[in-house]
C-alpha positions as a Markdown table, in Angstrom:
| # | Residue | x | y | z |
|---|---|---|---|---|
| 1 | Unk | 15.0 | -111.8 | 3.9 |
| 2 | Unk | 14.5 | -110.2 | 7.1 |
| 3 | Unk | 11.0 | -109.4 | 8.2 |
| 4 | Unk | 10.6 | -106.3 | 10.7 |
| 5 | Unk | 7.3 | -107.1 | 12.9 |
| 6 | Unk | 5.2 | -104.0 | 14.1 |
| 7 | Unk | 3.2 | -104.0 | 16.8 |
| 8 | Unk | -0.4 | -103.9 | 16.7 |
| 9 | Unk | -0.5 | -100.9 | 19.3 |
| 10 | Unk | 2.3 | -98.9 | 17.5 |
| 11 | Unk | 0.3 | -98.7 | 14.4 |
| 12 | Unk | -2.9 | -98.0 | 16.7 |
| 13 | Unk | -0.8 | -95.2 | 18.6 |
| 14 | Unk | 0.4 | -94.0 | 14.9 |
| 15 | Unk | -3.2 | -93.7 | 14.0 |
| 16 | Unk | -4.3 | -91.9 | 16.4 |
| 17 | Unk | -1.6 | -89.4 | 15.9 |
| 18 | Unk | -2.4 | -88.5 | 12.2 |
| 19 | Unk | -5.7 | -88.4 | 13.1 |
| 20 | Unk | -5.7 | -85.7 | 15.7 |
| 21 | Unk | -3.6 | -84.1 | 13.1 |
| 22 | Unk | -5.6 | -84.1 | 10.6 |
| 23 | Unk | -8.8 | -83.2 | 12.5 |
| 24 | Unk | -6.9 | -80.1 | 14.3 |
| 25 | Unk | -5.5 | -78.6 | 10.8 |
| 26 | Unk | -9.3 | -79.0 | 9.6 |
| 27 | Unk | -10.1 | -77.2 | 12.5 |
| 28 | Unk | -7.3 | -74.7 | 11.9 |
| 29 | Unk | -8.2 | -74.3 | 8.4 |
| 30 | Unk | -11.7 | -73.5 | 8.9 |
| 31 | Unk | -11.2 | -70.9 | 11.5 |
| 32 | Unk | -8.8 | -69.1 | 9.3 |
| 33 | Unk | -11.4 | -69.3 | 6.3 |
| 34 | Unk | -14.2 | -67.8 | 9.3 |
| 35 | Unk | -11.8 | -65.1 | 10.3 |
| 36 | Unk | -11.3 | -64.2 | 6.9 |
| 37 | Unk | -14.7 | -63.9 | 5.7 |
| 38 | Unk | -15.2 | -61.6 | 8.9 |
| 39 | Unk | -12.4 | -59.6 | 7.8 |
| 40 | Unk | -13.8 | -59.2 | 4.1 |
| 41 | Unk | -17.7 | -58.5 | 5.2 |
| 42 | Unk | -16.4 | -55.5 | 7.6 |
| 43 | Unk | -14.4 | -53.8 | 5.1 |
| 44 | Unk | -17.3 | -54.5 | 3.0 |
| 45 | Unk | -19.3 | -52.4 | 5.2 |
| 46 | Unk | -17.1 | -50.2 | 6.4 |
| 47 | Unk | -17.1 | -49.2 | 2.4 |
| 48 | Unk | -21.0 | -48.7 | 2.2 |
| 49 | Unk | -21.3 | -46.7 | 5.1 |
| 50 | Unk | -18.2 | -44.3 | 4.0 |
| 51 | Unk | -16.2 | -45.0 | 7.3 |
| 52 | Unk | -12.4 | -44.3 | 7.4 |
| 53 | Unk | -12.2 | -47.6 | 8.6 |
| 54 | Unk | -12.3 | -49.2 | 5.7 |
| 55 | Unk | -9.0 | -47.6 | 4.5 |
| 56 | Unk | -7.1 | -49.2 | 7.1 |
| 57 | Unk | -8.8 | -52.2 | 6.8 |
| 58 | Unk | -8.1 | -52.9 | 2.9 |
| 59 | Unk | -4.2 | -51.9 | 3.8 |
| 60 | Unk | -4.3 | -54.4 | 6.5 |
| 61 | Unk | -6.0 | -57.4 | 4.7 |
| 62 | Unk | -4.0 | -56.2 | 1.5 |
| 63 | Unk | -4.5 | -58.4 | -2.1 |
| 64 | Unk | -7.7 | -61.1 | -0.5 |
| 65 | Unk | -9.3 | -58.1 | 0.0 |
| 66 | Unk | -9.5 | -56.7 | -4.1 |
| 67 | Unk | -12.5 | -59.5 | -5.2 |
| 68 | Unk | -14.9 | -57.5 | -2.4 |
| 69 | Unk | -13.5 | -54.2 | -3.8 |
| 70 | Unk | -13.9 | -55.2 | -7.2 |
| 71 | Unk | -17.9 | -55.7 | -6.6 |
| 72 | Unk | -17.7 | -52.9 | -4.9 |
| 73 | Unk | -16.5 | -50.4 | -7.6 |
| 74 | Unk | -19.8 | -51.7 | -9.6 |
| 75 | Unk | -22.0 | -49.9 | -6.9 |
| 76 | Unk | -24.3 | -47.5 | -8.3 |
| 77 | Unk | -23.2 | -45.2 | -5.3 |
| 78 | Unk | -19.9 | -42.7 | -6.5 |
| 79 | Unk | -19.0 | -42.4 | -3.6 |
| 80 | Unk | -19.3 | -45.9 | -2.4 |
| 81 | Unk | -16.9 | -46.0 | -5.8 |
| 82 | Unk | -14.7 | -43.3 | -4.9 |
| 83 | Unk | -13.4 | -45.8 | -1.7 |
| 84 | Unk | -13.6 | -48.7 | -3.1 |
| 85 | Unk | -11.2 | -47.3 | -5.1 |
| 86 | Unk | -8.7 | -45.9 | -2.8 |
| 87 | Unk | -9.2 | -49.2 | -0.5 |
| 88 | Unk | -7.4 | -51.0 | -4.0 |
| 89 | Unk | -4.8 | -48.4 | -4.3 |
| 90 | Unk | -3.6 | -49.5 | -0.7 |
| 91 | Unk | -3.9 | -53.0 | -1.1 |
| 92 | Unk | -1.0 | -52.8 | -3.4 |
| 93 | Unk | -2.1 | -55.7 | -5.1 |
| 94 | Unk | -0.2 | -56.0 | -8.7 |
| 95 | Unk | -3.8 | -55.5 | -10.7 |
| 96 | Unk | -3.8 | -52.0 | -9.2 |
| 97 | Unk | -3.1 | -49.9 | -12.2 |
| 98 | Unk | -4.9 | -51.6 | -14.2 |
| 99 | Unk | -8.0 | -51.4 | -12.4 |
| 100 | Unk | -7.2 | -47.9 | -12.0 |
| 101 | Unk | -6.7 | -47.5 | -15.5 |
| 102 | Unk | -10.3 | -49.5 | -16.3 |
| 103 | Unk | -12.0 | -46.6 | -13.9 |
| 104 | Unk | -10.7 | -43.8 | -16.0 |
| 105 | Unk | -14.1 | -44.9 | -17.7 |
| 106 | Unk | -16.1 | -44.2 | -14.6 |
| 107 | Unk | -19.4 | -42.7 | -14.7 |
| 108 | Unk | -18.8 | -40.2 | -11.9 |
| 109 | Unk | -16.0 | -37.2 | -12.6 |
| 110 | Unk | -14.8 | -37.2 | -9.3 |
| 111 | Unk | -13.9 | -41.3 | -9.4 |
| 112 | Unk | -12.4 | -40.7 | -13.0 |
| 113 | Unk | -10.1 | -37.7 | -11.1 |
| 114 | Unk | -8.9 | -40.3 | -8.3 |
| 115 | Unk | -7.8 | -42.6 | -10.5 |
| 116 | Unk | -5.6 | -40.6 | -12.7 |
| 117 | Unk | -3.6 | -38.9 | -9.6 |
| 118 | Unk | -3.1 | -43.0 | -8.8 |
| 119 | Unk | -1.7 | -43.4 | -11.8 |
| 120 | Unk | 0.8 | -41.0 | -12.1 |
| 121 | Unk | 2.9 | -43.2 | -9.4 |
| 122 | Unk | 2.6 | -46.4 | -10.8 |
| 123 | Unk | 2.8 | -45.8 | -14.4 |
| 124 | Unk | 4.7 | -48.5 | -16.7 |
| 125 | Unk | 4.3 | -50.2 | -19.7 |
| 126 | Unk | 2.3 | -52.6 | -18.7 |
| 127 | Unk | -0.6 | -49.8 | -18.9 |
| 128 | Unk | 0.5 | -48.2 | -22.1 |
| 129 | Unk | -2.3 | -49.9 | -24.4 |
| 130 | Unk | -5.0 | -49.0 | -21.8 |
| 131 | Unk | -3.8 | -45.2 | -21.1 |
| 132 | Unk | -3.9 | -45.3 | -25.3 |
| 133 | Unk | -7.5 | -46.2 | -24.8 |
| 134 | Unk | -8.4 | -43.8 | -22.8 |
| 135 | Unk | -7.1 | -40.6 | -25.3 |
| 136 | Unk | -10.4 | -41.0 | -27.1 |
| 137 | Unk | -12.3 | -40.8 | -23.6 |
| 138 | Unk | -15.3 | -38.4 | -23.2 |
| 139 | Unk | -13.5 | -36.6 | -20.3 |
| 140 | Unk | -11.1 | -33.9 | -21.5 |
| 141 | Unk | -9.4 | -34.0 | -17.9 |
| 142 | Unk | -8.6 | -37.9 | -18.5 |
| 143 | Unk | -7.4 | -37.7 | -22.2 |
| 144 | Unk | -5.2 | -35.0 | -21.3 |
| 145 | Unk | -4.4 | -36.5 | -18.0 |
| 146 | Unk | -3.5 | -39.6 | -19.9 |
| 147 | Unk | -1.7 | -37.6 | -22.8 |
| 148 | Unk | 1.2 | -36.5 | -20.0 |
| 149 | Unk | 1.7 | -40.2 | -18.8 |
| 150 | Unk | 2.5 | -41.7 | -22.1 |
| 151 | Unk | 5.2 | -39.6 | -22.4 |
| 152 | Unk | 6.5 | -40.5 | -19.5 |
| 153 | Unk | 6.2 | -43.9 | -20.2 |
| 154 | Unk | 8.8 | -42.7 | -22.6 |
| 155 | Unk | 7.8 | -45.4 | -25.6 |
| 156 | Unk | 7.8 | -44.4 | -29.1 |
| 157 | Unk | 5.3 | -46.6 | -30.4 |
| 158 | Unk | 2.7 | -44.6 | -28.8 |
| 159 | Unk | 3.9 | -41.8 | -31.1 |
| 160 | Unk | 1.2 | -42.8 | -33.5 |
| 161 | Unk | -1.7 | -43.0 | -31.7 |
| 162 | Unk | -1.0 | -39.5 | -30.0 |
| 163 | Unk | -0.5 | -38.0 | -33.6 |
| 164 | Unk | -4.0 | -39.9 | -34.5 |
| 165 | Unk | -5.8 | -37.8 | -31.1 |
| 166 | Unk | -4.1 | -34.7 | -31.8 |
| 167 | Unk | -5.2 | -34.3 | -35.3 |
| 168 | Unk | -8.8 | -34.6 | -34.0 |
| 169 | Unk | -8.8 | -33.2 | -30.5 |
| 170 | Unk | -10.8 | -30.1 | -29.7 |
| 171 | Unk | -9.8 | -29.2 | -26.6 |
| 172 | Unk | -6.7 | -26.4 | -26.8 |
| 173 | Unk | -5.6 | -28.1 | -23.3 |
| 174 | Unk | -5.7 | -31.5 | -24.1 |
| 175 | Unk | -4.4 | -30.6 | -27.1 |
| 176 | Unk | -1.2 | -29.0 | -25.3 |
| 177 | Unk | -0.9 | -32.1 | -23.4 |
| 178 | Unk | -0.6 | -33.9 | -26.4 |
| 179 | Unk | 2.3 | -32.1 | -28.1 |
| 180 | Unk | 4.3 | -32.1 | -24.6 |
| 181 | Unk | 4.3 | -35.9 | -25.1 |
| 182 | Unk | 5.3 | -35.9 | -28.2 |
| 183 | Unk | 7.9 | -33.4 | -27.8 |
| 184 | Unk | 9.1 | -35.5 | -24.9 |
| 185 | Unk | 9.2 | -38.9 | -27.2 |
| 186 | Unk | 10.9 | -36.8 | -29.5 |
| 187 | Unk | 9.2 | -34.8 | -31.5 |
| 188 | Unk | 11.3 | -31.8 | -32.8 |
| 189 | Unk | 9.3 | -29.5 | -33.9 |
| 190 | Unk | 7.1 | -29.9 | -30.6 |
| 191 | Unk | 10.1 | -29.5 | -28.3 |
| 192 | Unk | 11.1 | -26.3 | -30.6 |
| 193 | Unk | 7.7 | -24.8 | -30.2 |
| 194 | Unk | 7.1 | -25.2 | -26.4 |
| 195 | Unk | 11.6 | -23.9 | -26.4 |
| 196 | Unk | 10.4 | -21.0 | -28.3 |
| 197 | Unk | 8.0 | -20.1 | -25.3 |
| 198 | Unk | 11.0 | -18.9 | -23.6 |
| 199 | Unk | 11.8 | -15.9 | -26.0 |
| 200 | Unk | 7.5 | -14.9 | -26.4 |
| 201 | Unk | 6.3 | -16.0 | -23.1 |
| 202 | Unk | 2.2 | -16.9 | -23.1 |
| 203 | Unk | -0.3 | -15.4 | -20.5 |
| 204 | Unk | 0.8 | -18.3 | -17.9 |
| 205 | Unk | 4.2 | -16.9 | -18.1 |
| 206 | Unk | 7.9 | -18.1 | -18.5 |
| 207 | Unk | 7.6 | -20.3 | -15.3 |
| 208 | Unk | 5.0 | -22.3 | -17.0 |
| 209 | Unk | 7.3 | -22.8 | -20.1 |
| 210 | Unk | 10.3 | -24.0 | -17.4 |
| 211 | Unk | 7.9 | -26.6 | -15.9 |
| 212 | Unk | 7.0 | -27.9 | -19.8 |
| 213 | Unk | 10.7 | -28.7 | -20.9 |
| 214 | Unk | 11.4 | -30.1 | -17.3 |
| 215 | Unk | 8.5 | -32.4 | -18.4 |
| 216 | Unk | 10.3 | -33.1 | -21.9 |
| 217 | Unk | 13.7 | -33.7 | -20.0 |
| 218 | Unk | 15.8 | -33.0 | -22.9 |
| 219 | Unk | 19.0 | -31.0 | -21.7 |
| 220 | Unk | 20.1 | -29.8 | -25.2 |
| 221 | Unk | 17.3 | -27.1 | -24.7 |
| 222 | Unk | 19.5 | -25.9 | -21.8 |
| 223 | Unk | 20.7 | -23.1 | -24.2 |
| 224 | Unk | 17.7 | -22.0 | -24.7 |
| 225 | Unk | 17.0 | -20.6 | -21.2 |
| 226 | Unk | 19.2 | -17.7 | -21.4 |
| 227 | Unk | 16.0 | -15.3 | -21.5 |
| 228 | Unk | 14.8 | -17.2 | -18.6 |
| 229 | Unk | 17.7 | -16.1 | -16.4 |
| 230 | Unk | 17.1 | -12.4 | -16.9 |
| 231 | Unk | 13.7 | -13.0 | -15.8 |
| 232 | Unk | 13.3 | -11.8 | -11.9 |
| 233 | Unk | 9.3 | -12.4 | -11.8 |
| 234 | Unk | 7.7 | -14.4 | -9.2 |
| 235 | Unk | 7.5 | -17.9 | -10.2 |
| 236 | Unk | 6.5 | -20.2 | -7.3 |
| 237 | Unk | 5.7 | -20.1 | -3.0 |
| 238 | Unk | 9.0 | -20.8 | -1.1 |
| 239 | Unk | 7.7 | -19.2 | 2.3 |
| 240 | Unk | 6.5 | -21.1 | 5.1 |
| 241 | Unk | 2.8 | -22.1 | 5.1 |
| 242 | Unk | 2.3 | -19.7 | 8.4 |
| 243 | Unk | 4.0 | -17.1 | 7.4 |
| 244 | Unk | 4.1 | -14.8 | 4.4 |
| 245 | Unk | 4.4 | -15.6 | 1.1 |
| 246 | Unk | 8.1 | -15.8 | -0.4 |
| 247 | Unk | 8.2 | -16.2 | -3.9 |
| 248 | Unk | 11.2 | -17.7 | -6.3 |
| 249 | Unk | 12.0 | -16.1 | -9.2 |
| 250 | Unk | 11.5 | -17.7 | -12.7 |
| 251 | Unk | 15.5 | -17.3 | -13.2 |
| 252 | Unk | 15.8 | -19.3 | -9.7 |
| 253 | Unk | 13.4 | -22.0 | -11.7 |
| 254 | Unk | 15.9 | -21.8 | -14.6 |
| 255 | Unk | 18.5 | -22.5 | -12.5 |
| 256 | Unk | 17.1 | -25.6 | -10.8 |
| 257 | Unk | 16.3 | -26.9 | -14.1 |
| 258 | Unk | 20.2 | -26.8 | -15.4 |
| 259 | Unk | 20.6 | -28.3 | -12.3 |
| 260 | Unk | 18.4 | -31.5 | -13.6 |
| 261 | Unk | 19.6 | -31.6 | -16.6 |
| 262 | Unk | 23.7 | -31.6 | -15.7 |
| 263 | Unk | 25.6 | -33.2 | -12.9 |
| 264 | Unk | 26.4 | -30.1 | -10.6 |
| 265 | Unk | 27.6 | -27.9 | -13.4 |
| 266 | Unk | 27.5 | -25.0 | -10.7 |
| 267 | Unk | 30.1 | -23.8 | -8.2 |
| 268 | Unk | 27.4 | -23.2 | -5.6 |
| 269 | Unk | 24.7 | -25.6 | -4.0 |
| 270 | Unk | 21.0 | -25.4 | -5.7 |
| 271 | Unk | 17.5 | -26.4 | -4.3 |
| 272 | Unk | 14.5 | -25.3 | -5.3 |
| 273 | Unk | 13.6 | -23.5 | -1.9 |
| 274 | Unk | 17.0 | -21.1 | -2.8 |
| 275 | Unk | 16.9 | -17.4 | -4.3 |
| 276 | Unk | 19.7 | -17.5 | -6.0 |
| 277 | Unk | 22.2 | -14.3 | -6.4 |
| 278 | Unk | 22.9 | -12.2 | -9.0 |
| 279 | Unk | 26.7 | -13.6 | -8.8 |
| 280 | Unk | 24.8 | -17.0 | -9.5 |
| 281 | Unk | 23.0 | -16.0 | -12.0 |
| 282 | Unk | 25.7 | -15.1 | -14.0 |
| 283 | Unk | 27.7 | -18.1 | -13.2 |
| 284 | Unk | 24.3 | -19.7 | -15.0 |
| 285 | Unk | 24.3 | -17.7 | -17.6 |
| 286 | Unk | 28.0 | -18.5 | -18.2 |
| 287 | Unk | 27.8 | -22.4 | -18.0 |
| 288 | Unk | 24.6 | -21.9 | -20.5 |
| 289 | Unk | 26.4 | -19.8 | -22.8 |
| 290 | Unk | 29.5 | -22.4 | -23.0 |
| 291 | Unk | 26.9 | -25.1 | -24.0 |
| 292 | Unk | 26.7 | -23.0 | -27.2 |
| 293 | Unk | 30.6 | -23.1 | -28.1 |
């Protein structure tokens, strides 16, 4: 066997080398771990003393920054709360909506109300059980808040608990909330009463009843808009913020809704900023009447 001899001084030379290596990645290392504790106690204060700062800062630093906002949402200060909060929302680290869905229990209304308009853009299963828990919360804004988003969630098995809320709930509002759900996972005799709407209007109006079957997404209630599209009342501001008020009519809010619910079933273009004519109405109220054929 063949025997390779190494020098003394290679192995000194080699040594050295990992040495210096090792010492400067140390050195590396440590910095980094400096720079980023400076990073996490100036976001840290930039939260306590309410500074807009601190909103760039958590988008910037991103997911190392949620244990410091975590502490921070325990500060007896709402406000202090309040942007801790939104500092997580922008971190868009993947325990947002659940720690958005565990400050639904917050002490302070307005920290409760900034987490539920989170929500409603991250919504997903993954949150069901904890948006369930929150149906029996002491804030009627957050249990009919939470109502809406299970149905979007568009699971059945949350049919039960809703049921469960709804045959205690107090609240007429929350209460409404609760049956949109339902009627949107499927409830029949829901989606019949809010459809019904259309023929005896409430106070809020027909437009209000448009916006609730958009919200149930079903398209077989498409028939039932007919009354809708002889209805010419204002329904919702088209005009320009500087200028005057424009309004669409509830039968132009009927007509976007078809539009929804069926792939271009119309000869002319829609969008919701449109008045439509009276020679497009009827089209409408043609394509609606075939649906009943």
């Amino acid at each position: 066997m063949k025997f390779v001899r190494v020098s003394t001084w290679y192995l000194l030379v080699l040594t050295l080398v990992v040495a210096v290596h090792i010492a400067c990645g140390g050195r590396d290392q440590q910095r980094s771990r400096g720079e980023h504790k400076v990073e996490l106690d100036s976001l840290r204060k930039a939260v306590l003393e309410d500074s807009d700062d601190a909103l760039l800062q958590a988008e910037e630093i991103g997911s190392p920054a949620m244990p410091v906002l975590l502490e921070l949402l325990k500060n007896e200060n709402p406000e202090t709360r309040e942007l801790a909060l939104s500092c997580v929302v922008l971190t868009d680290d993947e325990s947002v909506p659940t720690v958005l869905v565990e400050a639904l229990w917050d002490k302070d209304a307005q920290v409760r109300a900034s987490a539920l308009q989170s929500i409603r853009s991250r919504i997903s299963s993954a949150i069901l059980q904890g948006l369930i828990a929150n149906l029996s919360n002491t804030d009627a804004v957050v249990r009919g808040g939470v109502a809406r988003l299970i149905g979007r969630i568009d699971d059945a098995s949350a049919m039960k608990p809703l049921r469960k809320q709804l045959d205690q709930e107090d609240d007429a509002n929350v209460g409404k909330q609760i049956k949109l759900a339902m009627a949107r996972l499927g409830d029949e005799e829901f989606k019949n009463e809010f459809a019904s709407q259309i023929d005896t209007p409430p106070l809020e109006g027909r437009y209000d009843v448009i916006l609730a079957l958009e919200y149930i997404s079903d398209k077989r209630l498409a028939s039932r808009l007919l009354p809708a599209l002889a209805d010419t009342s204002d329904a919702y501001d088209i005009g320009h913020p500087e200028a005057d008020p424009e309004f669409a009519r509830v039968c132009d809010a009927a007509i976007n809704l078809i539009a929804v619910w069926y792939d271009r079933p119309f000869s002319f273009e829609t969008d919701e900023f449109l008045i439509y004519s009276e020679g497009q109405v009827k089209e409408a109220e043609r394509f609606i009447r075939s649906l009943e054929k």
